[in-house]
N, C-alpha and C positions, 0 to 999 in steps of 0.2 A: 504494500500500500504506500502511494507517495504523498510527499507530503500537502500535495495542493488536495488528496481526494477525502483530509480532513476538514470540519469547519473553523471558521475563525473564531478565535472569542473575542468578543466586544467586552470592556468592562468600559463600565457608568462614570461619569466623572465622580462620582461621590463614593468612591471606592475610596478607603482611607485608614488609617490606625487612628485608636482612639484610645483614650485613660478616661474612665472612669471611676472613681472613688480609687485609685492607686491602680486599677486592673487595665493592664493591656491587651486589647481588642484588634484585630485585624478585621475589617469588615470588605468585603467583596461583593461588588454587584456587576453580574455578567449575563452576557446571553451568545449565541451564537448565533454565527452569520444565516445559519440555516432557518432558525427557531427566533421568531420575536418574544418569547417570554423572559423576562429576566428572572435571576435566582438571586438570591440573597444570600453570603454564606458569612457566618464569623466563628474566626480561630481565635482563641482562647490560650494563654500563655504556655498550655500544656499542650498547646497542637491538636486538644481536643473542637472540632467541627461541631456547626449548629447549621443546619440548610434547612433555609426555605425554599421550595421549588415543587409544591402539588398544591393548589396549582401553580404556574408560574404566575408572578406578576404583568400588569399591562405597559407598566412602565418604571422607569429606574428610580424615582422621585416615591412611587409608590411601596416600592419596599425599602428604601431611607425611610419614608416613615413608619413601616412596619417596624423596621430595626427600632426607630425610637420608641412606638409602644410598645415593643417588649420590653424593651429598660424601663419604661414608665410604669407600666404593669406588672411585672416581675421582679424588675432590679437586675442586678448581676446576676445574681445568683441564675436566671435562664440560662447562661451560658457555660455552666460547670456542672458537671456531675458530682453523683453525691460523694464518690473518693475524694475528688478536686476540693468541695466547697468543705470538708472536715480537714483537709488537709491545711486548706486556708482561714478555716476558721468562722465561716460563713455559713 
């Protein structure tokens, strides 16, 4: 398979690292050239993943704000598991 017969990924301008309350966040938002949906993904200081993507999003703005209600509704803690968030103390 070459490499043109994969899609492109498009990432969102709003793709970005973030700290909240001390926690760093990698937040990613992407789609491919094939698929208008965007996904929403954030890594977590332990490499552990959070995706959004069933369905996908209609637009990249859309799931920024999804990312913010989860913080807004959740806190951090959405974004750890239960080893991570005893680990941290959270």
């Amino acid at each position: 398979m070459d490499a043109k017969d994969y899609p492109e990924i498009i990432f969102s301008d709003h793709t970005q690292s973030v700290v909240i309350d001390g926690h760093h966040l990698d937040v990613e938002i992407y789609r491919t050239s094939i698929d208008p949906g965007w996904i929403l993904s954030v890594e977590n200081q332990f490499g552990t993943l959070t995706v959004s993507d069933n369905p996908p999003f209609f637009g990249d703005v859309l799931a920024w704000r999804a990312f913010e209600e989860l913080v807004r509704e959740e806190g951090i803690t959405a974004f750890y598991n239960k080893k991570e968030r005893r680990k941290l103390g959270i």
